[in-house]
C-alpha positions as CSV (number, residue, x, y, z in Angstrom):
1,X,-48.4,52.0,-52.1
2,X,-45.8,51.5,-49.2
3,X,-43.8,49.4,-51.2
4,X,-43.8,51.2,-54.0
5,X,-42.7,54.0,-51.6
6,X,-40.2,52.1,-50.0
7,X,-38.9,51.3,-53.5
8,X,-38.7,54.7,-54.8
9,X,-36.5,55.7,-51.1
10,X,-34.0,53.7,-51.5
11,X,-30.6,54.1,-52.2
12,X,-30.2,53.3,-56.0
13,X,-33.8,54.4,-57.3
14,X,-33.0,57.8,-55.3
15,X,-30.2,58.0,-57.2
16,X,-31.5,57.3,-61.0
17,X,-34.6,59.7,-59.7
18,X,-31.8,62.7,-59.2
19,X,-30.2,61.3,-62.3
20,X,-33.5,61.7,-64.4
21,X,-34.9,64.6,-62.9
22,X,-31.6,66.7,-63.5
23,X,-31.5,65.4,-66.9
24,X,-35.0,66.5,-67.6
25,X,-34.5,70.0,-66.0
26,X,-31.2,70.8,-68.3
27,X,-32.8,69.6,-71.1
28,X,-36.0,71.7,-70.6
29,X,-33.6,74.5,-70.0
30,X,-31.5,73.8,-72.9
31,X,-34.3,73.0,-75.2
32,X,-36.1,76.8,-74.2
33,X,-33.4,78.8,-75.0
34,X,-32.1,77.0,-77.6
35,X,-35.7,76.6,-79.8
36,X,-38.5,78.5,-78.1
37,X,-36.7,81.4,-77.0
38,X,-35.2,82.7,-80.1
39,X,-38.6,82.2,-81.5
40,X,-40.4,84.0,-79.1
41,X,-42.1,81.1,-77.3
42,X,-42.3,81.7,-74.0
43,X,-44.0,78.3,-72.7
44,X,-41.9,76.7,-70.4
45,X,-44.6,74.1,-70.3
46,X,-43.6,73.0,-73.9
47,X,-39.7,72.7,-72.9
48,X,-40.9,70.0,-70.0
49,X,-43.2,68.4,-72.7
50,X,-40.2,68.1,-74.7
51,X,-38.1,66.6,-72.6
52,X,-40.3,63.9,-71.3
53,X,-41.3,62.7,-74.9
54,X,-37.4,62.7,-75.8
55,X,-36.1,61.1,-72.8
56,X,-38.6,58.8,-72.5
57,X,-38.1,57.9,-76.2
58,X,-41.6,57.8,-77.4
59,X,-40.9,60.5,-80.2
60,X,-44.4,62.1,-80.6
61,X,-43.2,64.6,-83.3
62,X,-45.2,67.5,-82.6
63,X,-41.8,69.5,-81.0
64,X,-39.0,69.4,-83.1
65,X,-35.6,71.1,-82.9
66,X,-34.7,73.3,-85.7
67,X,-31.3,74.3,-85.1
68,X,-28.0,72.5,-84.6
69,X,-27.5,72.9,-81.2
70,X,-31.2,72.3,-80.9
71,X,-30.9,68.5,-82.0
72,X,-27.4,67.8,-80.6
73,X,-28.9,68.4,-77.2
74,X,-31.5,65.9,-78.3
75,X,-29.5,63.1,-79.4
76,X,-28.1,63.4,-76.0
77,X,-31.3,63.3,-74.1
78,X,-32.4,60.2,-76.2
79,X,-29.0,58.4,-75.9
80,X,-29.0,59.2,-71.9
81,X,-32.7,58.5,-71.5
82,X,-32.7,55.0,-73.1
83,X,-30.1,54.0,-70.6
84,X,-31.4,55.9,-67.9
85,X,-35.1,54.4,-68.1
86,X,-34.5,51.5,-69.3
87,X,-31.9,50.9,-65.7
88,X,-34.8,52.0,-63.8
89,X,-37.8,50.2,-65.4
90,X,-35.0,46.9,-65.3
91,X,-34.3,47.3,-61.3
92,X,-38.0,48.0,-60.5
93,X,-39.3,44.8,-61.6
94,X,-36.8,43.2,-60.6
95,X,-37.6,44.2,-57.3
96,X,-41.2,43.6,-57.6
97,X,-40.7,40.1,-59.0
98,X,-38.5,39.6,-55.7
99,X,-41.0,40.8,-53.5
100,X,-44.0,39.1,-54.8
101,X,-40.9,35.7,-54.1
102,X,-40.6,36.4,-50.6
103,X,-44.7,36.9,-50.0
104,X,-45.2,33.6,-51.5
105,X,-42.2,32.0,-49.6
106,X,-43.8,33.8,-46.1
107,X,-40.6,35.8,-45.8
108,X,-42.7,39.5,-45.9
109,X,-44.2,41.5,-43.1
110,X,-48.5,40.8,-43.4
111,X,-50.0,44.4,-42.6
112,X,-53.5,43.6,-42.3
113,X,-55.9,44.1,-39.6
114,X,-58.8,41.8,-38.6
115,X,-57.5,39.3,-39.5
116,X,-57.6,35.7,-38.1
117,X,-54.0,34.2,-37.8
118,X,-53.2,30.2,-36.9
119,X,-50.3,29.3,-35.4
120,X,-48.7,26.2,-36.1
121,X,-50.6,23.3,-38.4
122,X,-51.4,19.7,-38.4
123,X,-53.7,17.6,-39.5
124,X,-57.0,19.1,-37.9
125,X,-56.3,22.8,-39.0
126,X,-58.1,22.7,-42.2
127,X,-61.2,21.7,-40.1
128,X,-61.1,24.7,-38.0
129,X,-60.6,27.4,-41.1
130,X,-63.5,25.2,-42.6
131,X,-65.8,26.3,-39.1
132,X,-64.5,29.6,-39.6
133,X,-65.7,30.0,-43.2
134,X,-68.7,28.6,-42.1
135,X,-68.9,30.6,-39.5
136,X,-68.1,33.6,-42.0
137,X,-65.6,34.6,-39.4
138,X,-63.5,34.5,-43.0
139,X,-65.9,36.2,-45.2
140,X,-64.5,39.0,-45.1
141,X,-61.4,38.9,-43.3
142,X,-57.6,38.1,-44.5
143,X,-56.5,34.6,-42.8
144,X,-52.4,34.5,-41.8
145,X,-51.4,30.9,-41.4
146,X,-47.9,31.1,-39.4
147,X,-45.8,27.7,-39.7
148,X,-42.7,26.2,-41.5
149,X,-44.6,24.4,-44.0
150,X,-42.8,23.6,-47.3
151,X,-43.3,25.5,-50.4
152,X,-45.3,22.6,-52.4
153,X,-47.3,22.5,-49.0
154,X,-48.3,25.5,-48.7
155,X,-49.3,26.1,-52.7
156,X,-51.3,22.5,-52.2
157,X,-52.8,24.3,-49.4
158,X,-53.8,27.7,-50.8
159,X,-55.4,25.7,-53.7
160,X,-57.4,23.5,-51.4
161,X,-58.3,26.7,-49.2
162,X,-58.8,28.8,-52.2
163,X,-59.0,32.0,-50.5
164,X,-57.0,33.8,-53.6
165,X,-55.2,36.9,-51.7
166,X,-56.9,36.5,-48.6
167,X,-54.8,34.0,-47.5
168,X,-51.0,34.9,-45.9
169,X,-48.2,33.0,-45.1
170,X,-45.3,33.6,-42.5
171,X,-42.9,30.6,-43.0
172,X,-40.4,30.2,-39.6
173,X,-40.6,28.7,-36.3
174,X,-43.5,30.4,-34.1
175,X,-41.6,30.2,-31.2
176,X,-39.6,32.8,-32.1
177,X,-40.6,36.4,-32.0
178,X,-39.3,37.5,-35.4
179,X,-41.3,35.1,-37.0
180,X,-44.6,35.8,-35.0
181,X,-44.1,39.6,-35.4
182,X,-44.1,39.5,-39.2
183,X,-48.3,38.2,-38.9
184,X,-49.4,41.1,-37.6
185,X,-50.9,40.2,-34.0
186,X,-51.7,43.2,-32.5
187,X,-54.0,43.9,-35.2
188,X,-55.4,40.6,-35.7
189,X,-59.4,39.8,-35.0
190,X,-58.3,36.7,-33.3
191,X,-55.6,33.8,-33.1
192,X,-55.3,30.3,-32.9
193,X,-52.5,28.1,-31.3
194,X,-52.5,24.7,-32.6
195,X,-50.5,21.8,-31.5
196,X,-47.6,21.2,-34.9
197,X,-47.3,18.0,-36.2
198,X,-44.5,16.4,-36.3
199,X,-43.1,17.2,-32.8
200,X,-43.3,14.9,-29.8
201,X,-46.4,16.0,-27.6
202,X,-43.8,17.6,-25.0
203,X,-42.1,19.7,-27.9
204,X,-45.1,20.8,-29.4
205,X,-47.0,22.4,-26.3
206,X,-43.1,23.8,-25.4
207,X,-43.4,25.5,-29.0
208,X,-47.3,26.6,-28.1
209,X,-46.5,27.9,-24.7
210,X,-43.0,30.4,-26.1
211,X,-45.9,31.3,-28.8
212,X,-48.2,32.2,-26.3
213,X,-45.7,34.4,-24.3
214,X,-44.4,35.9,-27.5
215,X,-47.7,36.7,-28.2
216,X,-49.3,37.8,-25.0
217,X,-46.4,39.8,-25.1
218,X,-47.2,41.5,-28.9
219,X,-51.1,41.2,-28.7
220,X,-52.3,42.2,-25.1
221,X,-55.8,42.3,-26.1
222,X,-56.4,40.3,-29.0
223,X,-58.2,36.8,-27.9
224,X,-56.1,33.5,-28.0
225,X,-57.4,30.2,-28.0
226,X,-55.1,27.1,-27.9
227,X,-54.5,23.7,-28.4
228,X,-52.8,21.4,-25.9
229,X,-51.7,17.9,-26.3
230,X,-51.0,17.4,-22.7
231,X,-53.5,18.4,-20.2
232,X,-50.8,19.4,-17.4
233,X,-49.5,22.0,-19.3
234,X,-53.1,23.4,-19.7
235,X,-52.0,25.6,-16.7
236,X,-48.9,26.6,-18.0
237,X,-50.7,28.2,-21.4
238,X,-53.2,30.1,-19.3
239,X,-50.2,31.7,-17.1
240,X,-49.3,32.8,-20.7
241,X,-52.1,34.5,-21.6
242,X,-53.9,32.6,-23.8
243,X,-58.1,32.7,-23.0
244,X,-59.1,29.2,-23.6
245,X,-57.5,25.7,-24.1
246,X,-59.1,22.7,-25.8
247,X,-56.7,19.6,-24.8
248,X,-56.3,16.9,-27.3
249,X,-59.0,14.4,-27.4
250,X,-60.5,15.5,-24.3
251,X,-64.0,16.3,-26.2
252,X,-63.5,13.3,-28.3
253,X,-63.4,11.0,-25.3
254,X,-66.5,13.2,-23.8
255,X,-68.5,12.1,-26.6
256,X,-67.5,8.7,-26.7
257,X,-68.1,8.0,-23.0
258,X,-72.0,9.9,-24.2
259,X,-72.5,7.5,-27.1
260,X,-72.4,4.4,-24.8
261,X,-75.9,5.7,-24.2
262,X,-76.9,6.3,-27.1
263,X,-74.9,6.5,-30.6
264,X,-77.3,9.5,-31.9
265,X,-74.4,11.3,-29.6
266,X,-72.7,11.7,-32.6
267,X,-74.6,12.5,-35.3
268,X,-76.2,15.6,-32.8
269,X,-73.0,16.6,-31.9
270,X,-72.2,17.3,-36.0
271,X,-75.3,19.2,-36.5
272,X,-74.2,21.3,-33.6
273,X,-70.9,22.3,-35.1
274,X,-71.0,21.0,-38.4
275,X,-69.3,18.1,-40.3
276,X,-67.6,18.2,-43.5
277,X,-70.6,18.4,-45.3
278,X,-72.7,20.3,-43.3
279,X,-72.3,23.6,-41.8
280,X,-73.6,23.7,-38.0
281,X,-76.3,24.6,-36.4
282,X,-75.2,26.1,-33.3
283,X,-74.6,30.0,-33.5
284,X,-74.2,32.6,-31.3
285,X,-75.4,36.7,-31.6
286,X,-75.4,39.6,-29.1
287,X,-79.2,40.3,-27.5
288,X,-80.7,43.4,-28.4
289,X,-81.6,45.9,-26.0
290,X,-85.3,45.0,-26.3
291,X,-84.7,40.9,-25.3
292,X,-82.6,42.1,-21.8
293,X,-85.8,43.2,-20.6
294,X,-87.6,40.4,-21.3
295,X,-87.4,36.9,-19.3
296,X,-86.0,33.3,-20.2
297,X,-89.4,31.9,-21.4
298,X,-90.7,35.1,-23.2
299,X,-86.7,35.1,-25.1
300,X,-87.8,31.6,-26.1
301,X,-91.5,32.2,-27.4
302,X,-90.0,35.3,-29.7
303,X,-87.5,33.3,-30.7
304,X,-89.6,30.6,-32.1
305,X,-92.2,33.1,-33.7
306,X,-89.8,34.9,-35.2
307,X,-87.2,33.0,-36.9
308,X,-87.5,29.2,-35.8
309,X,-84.3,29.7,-34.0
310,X,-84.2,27.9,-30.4
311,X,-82.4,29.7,-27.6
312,X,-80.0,27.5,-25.7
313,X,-77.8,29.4,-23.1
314,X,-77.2,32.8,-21.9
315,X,-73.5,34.3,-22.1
316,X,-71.9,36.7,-19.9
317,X,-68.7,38.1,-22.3
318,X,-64.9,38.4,-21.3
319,X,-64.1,41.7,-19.7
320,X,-61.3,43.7,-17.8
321,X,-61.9,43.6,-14.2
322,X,-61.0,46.2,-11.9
323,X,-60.6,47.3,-8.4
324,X,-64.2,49.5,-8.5
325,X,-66.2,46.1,-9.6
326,X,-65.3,44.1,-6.5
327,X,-65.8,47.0,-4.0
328,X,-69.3,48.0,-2.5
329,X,-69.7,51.7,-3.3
330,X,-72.0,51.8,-0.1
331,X,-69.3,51.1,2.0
332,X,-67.0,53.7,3.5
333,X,-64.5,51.1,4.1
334,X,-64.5,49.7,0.6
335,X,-64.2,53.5,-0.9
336,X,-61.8,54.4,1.3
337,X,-59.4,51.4,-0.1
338,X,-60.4,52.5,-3.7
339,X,-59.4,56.5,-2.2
340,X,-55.8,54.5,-0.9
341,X,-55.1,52.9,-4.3
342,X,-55.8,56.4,-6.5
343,X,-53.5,58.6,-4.5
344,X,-50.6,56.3,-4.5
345,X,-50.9,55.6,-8.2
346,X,-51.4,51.9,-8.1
347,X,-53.1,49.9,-10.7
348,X,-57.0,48.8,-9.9
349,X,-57.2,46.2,-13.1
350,X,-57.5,42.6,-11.8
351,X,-56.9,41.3,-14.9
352,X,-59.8,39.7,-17.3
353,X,-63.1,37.5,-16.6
354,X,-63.5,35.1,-18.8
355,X,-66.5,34.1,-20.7
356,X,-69.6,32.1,-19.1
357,X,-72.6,30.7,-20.0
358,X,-76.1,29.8,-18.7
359,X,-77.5,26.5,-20.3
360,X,-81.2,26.4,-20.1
361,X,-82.3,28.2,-17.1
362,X,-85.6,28.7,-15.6
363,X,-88.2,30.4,-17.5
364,X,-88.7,33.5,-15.3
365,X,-84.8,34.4,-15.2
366,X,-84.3,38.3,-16.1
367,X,-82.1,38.8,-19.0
368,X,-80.7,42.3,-17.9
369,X,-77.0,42.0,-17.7
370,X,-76.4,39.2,-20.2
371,X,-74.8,40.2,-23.4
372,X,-75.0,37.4,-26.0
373,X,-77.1,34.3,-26.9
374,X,-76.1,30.7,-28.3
375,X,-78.9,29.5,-30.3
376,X,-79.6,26.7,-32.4
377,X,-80.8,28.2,-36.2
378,X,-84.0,26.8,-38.1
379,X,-83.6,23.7,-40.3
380,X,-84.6,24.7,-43.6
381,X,-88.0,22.6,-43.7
382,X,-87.5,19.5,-46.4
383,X,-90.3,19.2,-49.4
């Protein structure tokens, strides 16, 4: 609807549009006082009609001039309007098929919201949109894949993906801000950062840290989680704003170091998160209001009669700190600091607490202030 908008604004179209709609007005006028009038019609209506059928060319025969005057005005309306309509109905799909180029090249603005955008691509990315279908992050949200892909690339991709019009590309470099302002961020549900192929490992976290700051910069409080192929500039990514970083290999070489132990490492860790075949176990959901006032080892008893699922850590969710959740408010000093920092207009946000997590704690911990639960869902049970 904006597009077609935009189309209809513009300088040529406004122009046919005055052309047209002063064509159709004269020859309304022309064509009352010329047949109806003398008649003693007095619709107006009928004129309009008319003139649309005759400029329009579609010739429906149930108005017909009678007089001489009457059908030289509309052999003129006919000749102008074939010219006239046929211009416009030319330059409008012309634009259109132009437009729906550029979309599939990535070259168009994405206006969505809640939508999940991925920065950059290699060779891992299709794993991650994979968890997120899984996930049904991407059931019924629009994913925006931002990188400089080429075009045979990115159709071999959409047909592999097959998300039809859910999926969006922006082709450019994501370093720049022209490029990353086209997905959208500020409205987007979340974004990823990954490390882009093809670049040396110092070039490609340079590329994902001037994404980051570009969009930190765009997208203050959407959540960003990145990829890092070096671990030193792990710091340098969370300076930028991004929430959590996941360096290269560094869980890979975890679980290796595990499955000296025992090699079932592996195989546990896929039904965790999921493999390409399987969909994971693990899955995470906000307690209800009810569970906060129960305890650990009650949680885990419902849990099990309920649905099968198995409760596996507690999470405490990000949130914007301030000045007010450090100080006591029992202590004069403390409130008179807070009193300081009102009246001269300073800021009292410390910025934002990440997430954390309580793995398996003791039975009789109180759930009251906790605000989400990773669980392990029930196997479906095998006949």
């Amino acid at each position: 609807m904006r597009f077609t908008a935009k189309i209809l604004i513009s300088t040529p179209f406004r122009k046919l549009l005055v052309l047209i709609s002063t064509l159709l007005i004269l020859s309304s006028v022309g064509f009352y006082l010329l047949e109806l009038q003398p008649q003693g019609h007095a619709d107006f209506l009928s004129a309009i009609w008319w003139a649309v059928v005759t400029l329009t060319t579609v010739g429906y025969g149930d108005l017909v001039p009678a007089t001489t005057p009457g059908r030289l005005l509309g052999l003129l309306v006919m000749i102008s309007g074939i010219g006239m309509v046929s211009t416009l109905t030319g330059n409008l799909a012309s634009i259109i098929v132009e437009n729906r180029a550029k979309r599939r090249k990535g070259l168009l603005k994405v206006k969505l919201s809640g939508h999940v955008i991925i920065i950059g691509w290699n060779s891992f990315a299709k794993n991650i949109v994979s968890t997120l279908q899984d996930a049904e992050i991407l059931k019924n949200n629009d994913l925006v894949l931002v990188n400089s892909l080429a075009p045979e690339e990115r159709d071999s991709l959409a047909f592999d993906l097959d998300m039809a019009n859910r999926l969006h590309f922006v082709y450019g470099n994501p370093a720049h801000e022209s490029v990353v302002h086209r997905a959208s961020p500020a409205t987007a549900q979340v974004i990823y950062i990954l490390s882009q192929a093809g670049l040396s490992a110092a070039d490609s976290d340079q590329q994902s840290l001037y994404a980051a700051l570009t969009l930190r910069s765009l997208a203050p409080k959407v959540s960003i989680y990145s990829e890092v192929v070096l671990a030193e500039n792990r710091d340098h990514l969370l300076r930028a704003g991004v929430n959590e970083i996941v360096p290269r290999g560094e869980v890979a070489s975890m679980l290796l170091g595990r499955m000296g132990k025992t090699p079932s490492v592996w195989p546990f860790f896929q039904g965790l998160v999921g493999s390409r075949n399987h969909a994971g176990s693990l899955d995470y959901r906000r307690l209800t209001s009810d569970e906060q006032n129960m305890d650990w080892g009650e949680l885990i008893q419902t849990s099990r009669g309920h649905d099968g699922s198995l409760p596996l850590a507690l999470c405490h969710e990000s949130k914007d700190l301030t000045l007010q959740d450090m100080l006591d408010e029992g202590s004069a000093l403390d409130q008179f600091i807070l009193e300081l920092f009102t009246m001269s207009g300073q800021q009292t946000s410390l910025g934002q607490q990440g997430p954390s997590i309580v793995i398996n704690p003791a039975d009789d911990l109180q759930l009251e202030g906790y605000d989400g639960l990773l669980y392990l869902k029930a196997q479906a049970t095998e006949s």
